[in-house]
C-alpha positions as CSV (number, residue, x, y, z in Angstrom):
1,X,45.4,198.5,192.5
2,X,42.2,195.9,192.5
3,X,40.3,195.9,195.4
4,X,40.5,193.1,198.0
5,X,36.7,192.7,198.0
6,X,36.6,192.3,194.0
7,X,39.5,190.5,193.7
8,X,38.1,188.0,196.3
9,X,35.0,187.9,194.0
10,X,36.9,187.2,190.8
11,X,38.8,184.5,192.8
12,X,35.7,182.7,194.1
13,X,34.2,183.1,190.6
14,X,36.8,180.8,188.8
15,X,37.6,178.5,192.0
16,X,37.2,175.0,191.6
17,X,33.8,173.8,192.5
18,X,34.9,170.5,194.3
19,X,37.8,172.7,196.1
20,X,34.9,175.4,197.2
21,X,32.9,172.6,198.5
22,X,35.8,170.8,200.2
23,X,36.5,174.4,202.0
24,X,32.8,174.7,203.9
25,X,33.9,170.9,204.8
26,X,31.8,168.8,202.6
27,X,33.8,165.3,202.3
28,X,34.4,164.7,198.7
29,X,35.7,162.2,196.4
30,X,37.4,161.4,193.8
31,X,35.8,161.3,190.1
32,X,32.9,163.4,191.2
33,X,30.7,165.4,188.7
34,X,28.6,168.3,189.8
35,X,26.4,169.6,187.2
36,X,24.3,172.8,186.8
37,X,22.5,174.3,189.4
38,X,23.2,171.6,192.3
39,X,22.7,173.2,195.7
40,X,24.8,171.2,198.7
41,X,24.0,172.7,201.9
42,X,25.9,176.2,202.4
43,X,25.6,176.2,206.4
44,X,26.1,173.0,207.4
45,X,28.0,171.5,204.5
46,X,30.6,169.7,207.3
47,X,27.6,167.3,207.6
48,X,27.5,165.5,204.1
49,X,30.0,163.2,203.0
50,X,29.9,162.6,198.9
51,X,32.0,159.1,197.9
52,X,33.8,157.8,194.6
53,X,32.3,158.1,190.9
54,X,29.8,159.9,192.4
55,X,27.7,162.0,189.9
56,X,25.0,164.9,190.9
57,X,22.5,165.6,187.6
58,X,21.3,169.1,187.6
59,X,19.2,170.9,190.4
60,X,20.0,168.3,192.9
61,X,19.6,169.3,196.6
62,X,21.2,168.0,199.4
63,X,20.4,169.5,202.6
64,X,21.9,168.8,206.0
65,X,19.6,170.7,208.4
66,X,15.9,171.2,208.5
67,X,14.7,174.9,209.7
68,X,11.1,174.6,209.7
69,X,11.3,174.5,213.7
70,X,13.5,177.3,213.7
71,X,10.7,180.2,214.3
72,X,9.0,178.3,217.0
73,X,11.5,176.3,218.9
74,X,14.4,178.7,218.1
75,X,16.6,175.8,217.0
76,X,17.3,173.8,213.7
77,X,17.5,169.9,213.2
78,X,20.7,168.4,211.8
79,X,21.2,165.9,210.1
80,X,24.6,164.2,208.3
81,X,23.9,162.8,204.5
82,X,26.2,160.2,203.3
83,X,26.6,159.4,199.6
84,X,28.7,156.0,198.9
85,X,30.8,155.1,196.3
86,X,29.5,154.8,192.2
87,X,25.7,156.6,193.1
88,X,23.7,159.1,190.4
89,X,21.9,161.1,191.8
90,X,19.0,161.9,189.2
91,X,17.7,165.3,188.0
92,X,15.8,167.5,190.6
93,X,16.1,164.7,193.5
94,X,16.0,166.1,197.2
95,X,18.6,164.7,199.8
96,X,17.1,165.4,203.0
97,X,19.0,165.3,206.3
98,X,20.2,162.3,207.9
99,X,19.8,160.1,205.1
100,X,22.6,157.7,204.1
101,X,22.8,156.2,200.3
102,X,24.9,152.9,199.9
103,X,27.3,152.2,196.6
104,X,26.0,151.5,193.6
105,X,23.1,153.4,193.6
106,X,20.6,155.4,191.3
107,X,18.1,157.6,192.4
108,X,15.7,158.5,189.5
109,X,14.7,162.3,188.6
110,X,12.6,164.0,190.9
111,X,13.2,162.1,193.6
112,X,12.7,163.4,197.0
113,X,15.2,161.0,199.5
114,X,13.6,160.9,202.9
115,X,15.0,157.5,204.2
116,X,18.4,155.3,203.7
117,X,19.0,153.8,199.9
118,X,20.8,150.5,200.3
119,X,23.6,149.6,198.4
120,X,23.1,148.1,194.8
121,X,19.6,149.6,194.1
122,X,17.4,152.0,192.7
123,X,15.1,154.3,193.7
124,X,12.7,156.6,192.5
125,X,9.5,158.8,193.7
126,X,8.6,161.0,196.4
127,X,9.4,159.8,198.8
128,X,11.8,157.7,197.5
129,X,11.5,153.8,197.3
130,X,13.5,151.0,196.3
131,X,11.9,150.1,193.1
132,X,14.2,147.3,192.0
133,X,18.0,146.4,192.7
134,X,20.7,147.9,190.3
135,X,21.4,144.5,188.7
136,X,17.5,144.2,187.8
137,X,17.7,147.7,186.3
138,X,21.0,147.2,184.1
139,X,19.3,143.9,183.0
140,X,16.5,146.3,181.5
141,X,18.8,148.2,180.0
142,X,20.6,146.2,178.0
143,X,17.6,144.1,176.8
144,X,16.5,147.6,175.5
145,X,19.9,148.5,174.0
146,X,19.2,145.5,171.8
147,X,15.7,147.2,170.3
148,X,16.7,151.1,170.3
149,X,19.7,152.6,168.1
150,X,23.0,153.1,170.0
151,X,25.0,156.4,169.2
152,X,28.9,156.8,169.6
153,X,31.0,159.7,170.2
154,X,29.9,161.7,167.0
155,X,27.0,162.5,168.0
156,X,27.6,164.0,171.0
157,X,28.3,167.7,172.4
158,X,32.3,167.0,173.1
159,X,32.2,164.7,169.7
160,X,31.1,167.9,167.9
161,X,28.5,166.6,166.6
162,X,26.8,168.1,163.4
163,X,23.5,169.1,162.7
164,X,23.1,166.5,160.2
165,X,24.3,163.9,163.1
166,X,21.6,165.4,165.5
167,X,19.0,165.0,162.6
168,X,20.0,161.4,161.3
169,X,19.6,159.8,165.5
170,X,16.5,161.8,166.0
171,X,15.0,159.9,162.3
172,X,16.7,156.6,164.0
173,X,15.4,157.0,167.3
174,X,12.7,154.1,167.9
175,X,9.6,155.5,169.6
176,X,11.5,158.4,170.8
177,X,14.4,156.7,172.5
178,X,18.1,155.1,171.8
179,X,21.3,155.1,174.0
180,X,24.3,157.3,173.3
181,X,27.8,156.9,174.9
């Protein structure tokens, strides 16, 4: 016979990590990617609602209260965090409470959110600022897809990509960068 503490274990071990979230009463949607080491707010996860498309790059944070008065005032700030529809959320970025990002949004590496993103931007830095609107930041993009090597499916992770693949865009790669799909 397995024991109901291990077997609970083993269960929460291969659970779903969208379903797990969705149990502590995070609102989540559809098409949402959750990469390594992302921590959502284990006590007050009921506060944070995370849209459409949505994709969280690894070691984001999103937190929904705020202890640091805690010790001295005996009680903890809350505050809900909204997400909209179509946003990355870049590498290492902090979502503090009761912040609110539209759709259509990036928010660069490292970012530390302390105020509302509107919709169709970007922003980047700590704290985070609107540094340019999403069209502005595509337009970039694609005027530098024109200089730097693109790289299709074969030369990625789930294209199985060889080590001679990995060698030949790393040669290709102009000044260090190029696009992959």
């Amino acid at each position: 016979m397995i024991f109901p503490r291990l077997l609970r274990k083993v269960k929460q071990r291969f659970e779903d990590p969208i379903e797990a979230l969705r149990k502590r009463g995070v609102v989540v949607g559809e098409r949402v990617a959750i990469q390594s080491g992302v921590i959502i707010d284990h006590s007050h996860g009921c506060h944070i609602k995370i849209g459409d498309d949505v994709t969280l790059a690894p070691r984001v944070h999103i937190l929904a209260h705020d202890a640091s008065t805690k010790r001295f005032l005996n009680y903890t700030k809350l505050g809900k965090v909204s997400i909209g529809n179509r946003v990355f959320i870049g590498a290492g970025s902090i979502l503090l409470p009761g912040v609110s990002i539209g759709d259509d949004v990036i928010v660069g590496a490292g970012s530390v959110v302390v105020h509302d993103i509107p919709s169709a931007s970007v922003a980047a830095g700590n704290p985070a600022k609107v540094i340019c609107s999403l069209d502005q930041f595509l337009e970039k993009r694609k005027k530098e897809m024109e200089i730097y090597p693109c790289f299709g499916e074969e030369y990625t992770a789930h294209g199985n990509a060889t080590p001679e693949k990995t060698r030949e865009m790393n040669e290709a790669m102009i000044d260090g960068f190029g696009f992959i799909v």
